[in-house]
C-alpha positions as MATLAB code, in Angstrom:
seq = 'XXXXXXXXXXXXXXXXXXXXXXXXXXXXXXXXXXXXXXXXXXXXXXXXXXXXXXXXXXXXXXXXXXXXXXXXXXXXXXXXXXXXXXXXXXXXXXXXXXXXXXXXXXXXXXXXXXXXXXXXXXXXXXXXXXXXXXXXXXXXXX';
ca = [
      74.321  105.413   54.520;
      71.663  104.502   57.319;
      74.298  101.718   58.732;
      76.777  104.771   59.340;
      74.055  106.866   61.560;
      72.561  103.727   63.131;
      76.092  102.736   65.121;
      76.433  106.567   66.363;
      73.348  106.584   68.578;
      75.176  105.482   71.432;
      77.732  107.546   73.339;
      81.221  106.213   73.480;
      82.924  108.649   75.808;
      85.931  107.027   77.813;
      85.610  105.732   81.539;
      86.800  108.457   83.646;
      88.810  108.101   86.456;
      88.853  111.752   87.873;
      87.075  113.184   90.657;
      84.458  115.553   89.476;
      80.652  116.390   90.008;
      78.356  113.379   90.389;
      81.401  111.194   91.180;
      80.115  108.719   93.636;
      82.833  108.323   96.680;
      83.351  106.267   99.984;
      83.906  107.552  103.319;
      86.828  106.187  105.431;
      86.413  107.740  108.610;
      83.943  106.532  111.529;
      81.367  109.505  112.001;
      77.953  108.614  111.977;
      76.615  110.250  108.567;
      79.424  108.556  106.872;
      78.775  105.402  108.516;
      74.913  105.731  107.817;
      74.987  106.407  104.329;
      77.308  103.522  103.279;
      75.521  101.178  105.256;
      72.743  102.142  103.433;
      73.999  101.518   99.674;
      73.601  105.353   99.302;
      77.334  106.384   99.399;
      77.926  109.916   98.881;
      78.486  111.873   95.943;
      80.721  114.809   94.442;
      78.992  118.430   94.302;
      81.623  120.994   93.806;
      85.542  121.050   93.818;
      87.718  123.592   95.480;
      89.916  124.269   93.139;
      90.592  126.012   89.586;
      90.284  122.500   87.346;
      87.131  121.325   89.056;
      88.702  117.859   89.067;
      89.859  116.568   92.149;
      93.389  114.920   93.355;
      94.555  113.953   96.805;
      94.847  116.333   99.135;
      91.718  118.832   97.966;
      88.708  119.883   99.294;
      85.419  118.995   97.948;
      81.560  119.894   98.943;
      79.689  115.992   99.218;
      75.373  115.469   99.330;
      75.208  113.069  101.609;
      71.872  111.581  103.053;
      70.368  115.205  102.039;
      72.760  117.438  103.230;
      76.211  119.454  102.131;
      79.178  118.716  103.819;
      82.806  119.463  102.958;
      85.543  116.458  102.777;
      89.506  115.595  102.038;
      90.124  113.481   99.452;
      92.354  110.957  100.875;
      92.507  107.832   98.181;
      92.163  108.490   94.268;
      91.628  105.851   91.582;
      93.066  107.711   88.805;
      96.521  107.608   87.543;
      98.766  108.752   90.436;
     102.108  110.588   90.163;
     105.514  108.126   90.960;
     105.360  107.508   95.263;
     102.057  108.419   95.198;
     100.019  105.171   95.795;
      96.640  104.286   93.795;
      93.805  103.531   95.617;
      90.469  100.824   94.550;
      87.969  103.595   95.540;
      87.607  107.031   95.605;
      88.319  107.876   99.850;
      87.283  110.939  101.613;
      87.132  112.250  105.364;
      84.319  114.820  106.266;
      85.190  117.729  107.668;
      83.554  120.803  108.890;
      84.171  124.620  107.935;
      87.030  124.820  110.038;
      88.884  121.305  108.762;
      88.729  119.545  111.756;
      87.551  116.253  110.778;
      83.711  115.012  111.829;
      84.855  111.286  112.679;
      87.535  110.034  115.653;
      89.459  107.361  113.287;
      90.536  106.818  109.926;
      89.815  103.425  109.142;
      91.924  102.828  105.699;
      95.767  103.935  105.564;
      96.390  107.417  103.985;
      99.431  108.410  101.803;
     102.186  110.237  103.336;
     102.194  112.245  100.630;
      99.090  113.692  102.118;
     101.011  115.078  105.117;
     102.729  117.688  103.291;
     100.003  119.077  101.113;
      98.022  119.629  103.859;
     100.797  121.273  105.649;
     100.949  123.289  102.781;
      97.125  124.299  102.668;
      96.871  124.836  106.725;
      99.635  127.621  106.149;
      97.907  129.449  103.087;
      94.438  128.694  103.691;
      94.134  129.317  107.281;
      91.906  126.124  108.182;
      93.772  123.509  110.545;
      94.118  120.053  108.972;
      96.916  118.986  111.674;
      94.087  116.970  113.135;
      93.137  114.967  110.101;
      96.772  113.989  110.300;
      96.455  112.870  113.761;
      93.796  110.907  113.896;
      95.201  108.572  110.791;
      95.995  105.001  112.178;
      98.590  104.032  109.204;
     100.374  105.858  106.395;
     101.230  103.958  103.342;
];
């Protein structure tokens, strides 16, 4: 009976590939927080998601700590499993943004899913913030 109790003490709770609270992310644009903090090991991480699941896909809006402070990004790049034309990515990508959606960065270094074009057309209309320039500033669409 003790064998049975002694292999439990360990959690065995499947790898996760979601993006969630805690959720440690990499930034893919070139302003200088972003660029700080990975070039410091310290890469940001996940403190809220804008939406009803509180898991995050492409396309939403999440609230990041990094290097001590809140800021809002895009996910742009997801790990998990990914709808059919919807590519996977190797890392969790975001772009910071401020409260209006216009991103803090000039370039997006990695290439973005087209997909991405129209849900954020979708989310300028209805949520009244202007992601047209996020979409601009993208140097290749995949």
């Amino acid at each position: 009976m003790s064998t049975i109790f002694a292999a439990r003490q360990f959690s065995t709770s499947a790898v996760t590939n979601h993006i969630m609270k805690l959720t440690r992310l990499r930034v893919v644009d070139n302003s200088t927080i972003g660029k700080q903090a990975m070039a410091e090991g310290k890469p940001p991480r996940c403190i809220h998601v804008y939406n009803k699941k509180g898991i995050g896909t492409i396309g939403d809006k999440i609230m990041v700590a990094i290097k001590g402070e809140k800021v809002k990004a895009i996910i742009v790049g997801c790990v998990k499993e990914q709808k059919p034309n919807i590519p996977r990515f190797d890392s969790n990508n975001i772009v910071l943004i401020d409260d209006n959606g216009t991103p803090l960065g000039t370039r997006i270094n990695v290439p973005i899913p087209i997909v991405l074009r129209t849900i954020l057309k979708e989310k300028t209309f209805s949520k009244g913030a202007d992601y047209t320039k996020l979409l601009a500033i993208a140097s290749n669409y995949v």
